[in-house]
C-alpha positions as CSV (number, residue, x, y, z in Angstrom):
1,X,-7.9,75.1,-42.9
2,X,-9.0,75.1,-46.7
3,X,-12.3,73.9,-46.3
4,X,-13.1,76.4,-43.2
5,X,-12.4,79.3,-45.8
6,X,-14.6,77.9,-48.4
7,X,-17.4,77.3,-45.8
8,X,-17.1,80.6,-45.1
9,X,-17.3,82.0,-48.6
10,X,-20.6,79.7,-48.9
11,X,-21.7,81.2,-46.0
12,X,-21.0,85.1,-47.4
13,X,-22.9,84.3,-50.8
14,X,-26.2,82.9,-49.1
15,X,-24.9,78.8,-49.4
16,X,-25.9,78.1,-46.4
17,X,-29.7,79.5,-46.6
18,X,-30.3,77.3,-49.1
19,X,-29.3,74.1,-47.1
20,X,-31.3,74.9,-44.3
21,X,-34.2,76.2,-46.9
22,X,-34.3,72.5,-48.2
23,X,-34.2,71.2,-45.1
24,X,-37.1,73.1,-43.6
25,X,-39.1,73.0,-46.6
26,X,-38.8,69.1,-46.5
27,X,-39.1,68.7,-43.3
28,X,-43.0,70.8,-43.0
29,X,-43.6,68.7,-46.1
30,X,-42.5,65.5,-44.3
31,X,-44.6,66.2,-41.1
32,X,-47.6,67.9,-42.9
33,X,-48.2,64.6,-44.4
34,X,-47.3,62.3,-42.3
35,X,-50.1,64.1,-40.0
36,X,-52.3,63.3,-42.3
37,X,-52.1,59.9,-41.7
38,X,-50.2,56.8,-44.0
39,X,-49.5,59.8,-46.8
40,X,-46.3,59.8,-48.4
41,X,-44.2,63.3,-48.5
42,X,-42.4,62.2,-51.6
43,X,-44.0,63.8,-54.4
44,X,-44.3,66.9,-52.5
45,X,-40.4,67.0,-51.7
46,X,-39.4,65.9,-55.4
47,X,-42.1,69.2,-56.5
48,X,-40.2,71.4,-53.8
49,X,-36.7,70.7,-54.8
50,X,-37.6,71.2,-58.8
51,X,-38.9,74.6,-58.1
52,X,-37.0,76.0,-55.5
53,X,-34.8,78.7,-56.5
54,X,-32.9,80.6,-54.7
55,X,-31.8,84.4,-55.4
56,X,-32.4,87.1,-56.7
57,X,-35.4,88.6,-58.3
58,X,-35.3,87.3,-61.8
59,X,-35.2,83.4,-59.9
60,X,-38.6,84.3,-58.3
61,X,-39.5,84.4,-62.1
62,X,-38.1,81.6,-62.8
63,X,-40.0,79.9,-59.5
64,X,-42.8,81.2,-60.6
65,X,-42.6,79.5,-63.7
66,X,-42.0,76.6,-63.0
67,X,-44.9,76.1,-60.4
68,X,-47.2,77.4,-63.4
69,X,-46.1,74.1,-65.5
70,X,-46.4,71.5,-62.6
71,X,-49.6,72.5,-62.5
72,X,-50.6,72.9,-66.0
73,X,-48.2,68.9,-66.0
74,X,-50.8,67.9,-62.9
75,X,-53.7,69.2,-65.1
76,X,-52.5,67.1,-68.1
77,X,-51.6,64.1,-66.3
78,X,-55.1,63.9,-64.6
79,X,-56.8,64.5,-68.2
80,X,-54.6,62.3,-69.9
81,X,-55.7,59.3,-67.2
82,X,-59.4,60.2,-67.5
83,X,-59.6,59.7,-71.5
84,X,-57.2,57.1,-72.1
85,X,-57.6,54.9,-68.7
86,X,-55.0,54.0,-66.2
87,X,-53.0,51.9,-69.2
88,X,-49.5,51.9,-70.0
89,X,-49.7,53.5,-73.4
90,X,-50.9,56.6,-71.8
91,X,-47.5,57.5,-70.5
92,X,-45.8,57.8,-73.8
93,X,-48.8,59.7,-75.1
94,X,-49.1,61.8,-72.4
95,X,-45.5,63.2,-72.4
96,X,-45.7,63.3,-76.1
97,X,-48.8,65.3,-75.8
98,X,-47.0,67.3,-72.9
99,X,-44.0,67.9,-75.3
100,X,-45.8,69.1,-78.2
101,X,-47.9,71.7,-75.5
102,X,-44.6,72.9,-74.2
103,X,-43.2,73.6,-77.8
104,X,-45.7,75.3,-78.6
105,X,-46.5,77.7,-75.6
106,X,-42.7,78.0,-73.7
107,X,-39.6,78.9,-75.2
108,X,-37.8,77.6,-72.4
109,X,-36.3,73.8,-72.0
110,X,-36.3,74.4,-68.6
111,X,-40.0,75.0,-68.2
112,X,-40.7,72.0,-70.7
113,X,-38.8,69.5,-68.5
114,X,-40.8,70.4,-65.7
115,X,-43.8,69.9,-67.8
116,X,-42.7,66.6,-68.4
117,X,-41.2,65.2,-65.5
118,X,-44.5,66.3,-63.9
119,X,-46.9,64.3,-66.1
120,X,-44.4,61.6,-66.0
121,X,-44.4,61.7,-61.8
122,X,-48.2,61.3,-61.8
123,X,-48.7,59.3,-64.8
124,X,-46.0,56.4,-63.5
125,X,-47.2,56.3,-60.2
126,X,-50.8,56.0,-61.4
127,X,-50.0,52.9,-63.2
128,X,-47.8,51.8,-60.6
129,X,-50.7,51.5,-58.5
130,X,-53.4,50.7,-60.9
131,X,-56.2,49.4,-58.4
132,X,-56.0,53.3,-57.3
133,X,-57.4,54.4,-60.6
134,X,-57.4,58.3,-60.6
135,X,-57.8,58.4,-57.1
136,X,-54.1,58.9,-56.8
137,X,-53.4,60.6,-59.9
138,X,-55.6,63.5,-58.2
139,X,-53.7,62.8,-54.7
140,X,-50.1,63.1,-56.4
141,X,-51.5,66.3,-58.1
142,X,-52.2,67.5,-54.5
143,X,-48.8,66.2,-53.3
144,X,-46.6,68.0,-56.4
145,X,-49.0,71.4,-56.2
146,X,-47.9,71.9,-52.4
147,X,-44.9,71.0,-52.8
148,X,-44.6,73.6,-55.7
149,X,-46.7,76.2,-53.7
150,X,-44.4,76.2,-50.5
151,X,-41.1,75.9,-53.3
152,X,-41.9,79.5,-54.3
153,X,-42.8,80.8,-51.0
154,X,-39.5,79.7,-49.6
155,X,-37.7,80.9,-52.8
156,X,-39.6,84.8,-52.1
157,X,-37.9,84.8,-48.6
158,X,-34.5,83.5,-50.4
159,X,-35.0,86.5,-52.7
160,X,-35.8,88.7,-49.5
161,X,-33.2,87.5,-47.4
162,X,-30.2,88.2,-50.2
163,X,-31.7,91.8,-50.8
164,X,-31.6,92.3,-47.3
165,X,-27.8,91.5,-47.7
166,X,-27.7,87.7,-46.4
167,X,-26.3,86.6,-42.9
168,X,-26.1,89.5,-40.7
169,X,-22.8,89.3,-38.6
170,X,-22.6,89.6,-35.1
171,X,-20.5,91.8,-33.1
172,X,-18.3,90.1,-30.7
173,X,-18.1,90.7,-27.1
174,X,-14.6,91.7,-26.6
175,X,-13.0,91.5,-22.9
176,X,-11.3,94.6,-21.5
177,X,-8.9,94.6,-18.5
């Protein structure tokens, strides 16, 4: 009966929302792109879960954030290909590069770990698939940017859904003789 309690406490503080937010999110990232055809959801989910946050306001903030520096890490990543090639010393540079951009412009280790797991998503899978070229440095740019995008959009309703005072409870019908 210990575990039913818990759930329910979950339940009260707005657990459950964010299991069912994951889900959906990675479920319209899962069949957005496989309607596209033979394209992998991946990137997109790994994007989405990084930057989803659920809360209150100041996590928006914190969303918010973090979808700024996948982006500015897609930006780098795709620059970083272009001038150096798709070769495998272009990784190391690249985060070190990333690292030394995040130092100087973000206070915040959480922001520069985005940064760099982002440059090192696109950059890795780029020369895992070399014969691509930048073609899929651009596409897994795409991927992590969507992913990112929906991540805050999901993480506003969060923020609306606990102002509003999370899980509404229903009456129950109650029998009379």
């Amino acid at each position: 009966m210990e575990i039913f309690k818990k759930l329910g406490e979950r339940y009260e503080r707005g657990s459950w929302f964010d299991v069912a937010a994951v889900f959906a999110g990675s479920l319209v990232l899962g069949l957005g792109f496989w309607s596209i055809g033979r394209q992998d959801p991946m990137w997109a989910i790994i994007a989405f879960v990084l930057v989803y946050e659920p809360g209150e306001t100041e996590v928006m903030d914190a969303a918010v954030t973090r979808l700024y520096w996948t982006v500015i890490g897609s930006g780098l990543a795709v620059i970083a290909l272009t001038l150096g090639g798709v070769q495998k010393w272009v990784l190391p540079a690249s985060l070190t590069l990333s690292m030394l951009i995040g130092i100087f412009f973000t206070p915040s280790l959480a922001a520069r770990r985005v940064l760099l797991v982002t440059v090192a998503l696109i950059v890795g899978s780029t020369l895992m698939q070399p014969s691509a070229d930048l073609f899929i440095a651009i596409t897994r740019s795409v991927e992590v940017a969507v992913g990112s995008f929906l991540a805050v959009g999901v993480s506003a309703a969060s923020v609306r859904w606990v102002r509003r005072g999370g899980p509404r409870r229903r009456k129950r019908f109650v029998w009379t003789a």
